[in-house]
C-alpha positions, 0 to 999 in steps of 0.5 A: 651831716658831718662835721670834723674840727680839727685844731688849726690855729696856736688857740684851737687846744680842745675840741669846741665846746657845747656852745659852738657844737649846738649851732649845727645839728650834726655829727660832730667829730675832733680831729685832733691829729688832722687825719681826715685833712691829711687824707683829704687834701690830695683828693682835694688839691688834684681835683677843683672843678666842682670847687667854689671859693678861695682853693688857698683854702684847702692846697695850702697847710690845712684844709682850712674852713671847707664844705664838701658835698657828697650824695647819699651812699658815698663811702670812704675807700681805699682814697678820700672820697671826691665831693660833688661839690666844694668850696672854702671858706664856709661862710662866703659860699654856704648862701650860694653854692647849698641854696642857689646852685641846682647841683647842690640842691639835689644833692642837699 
């Protein structure tokens, strides 16, 4: 698992700290100049079928609280890589899009 910070509110200066980054075991990464979101966000907003949430989420100015899921073995290319599965915000649709939907428990 993989998790990008990005600053997003006037608050967000610094990467998180330890505190917030021990809550998830993951790869964490700080993306300072938003450059993953900016790579994402066409792929993302071109695309909403396997998307669960609130899309304003991710086709506003920031991808904005977002999970994609993606089976093993995807790679980034020459584009953003489309997820299986999407949604936004994180903690409305962890619950039922990870442990409730068959899609995204075979993949998870």
């Amino acid at each position: 698992m993989f998790i990008v910070w990005e600053p997003v509110l006037d608050t967000d200066w610094d990467p998180p700290n330890a505190a917030a980054l021990a809550r998830v075991t993951a790869r964490h990464f700080w993306d300072q100049k938003k450059l993953v979101a900016q790579a994402a966000q066409p792929v993302l907003k071109r695309d909403l079928t396997n998307f669960e949430g609130k899309a304003r989420l991710i086709t506003g100015d920031h991808v904005w609280d977002y999970v994609g899921v993606y089976p093993p073995g995807v790679q980034w290319g020459a584009e953003f890589p489309r997820p299986a599965a999407s949604g936004a915000p994180i903690v409305d649709i962890v619950q039922p899009v990870l442990f409730h939907s068959p899609r995204l428990a075979a993949l998870w």
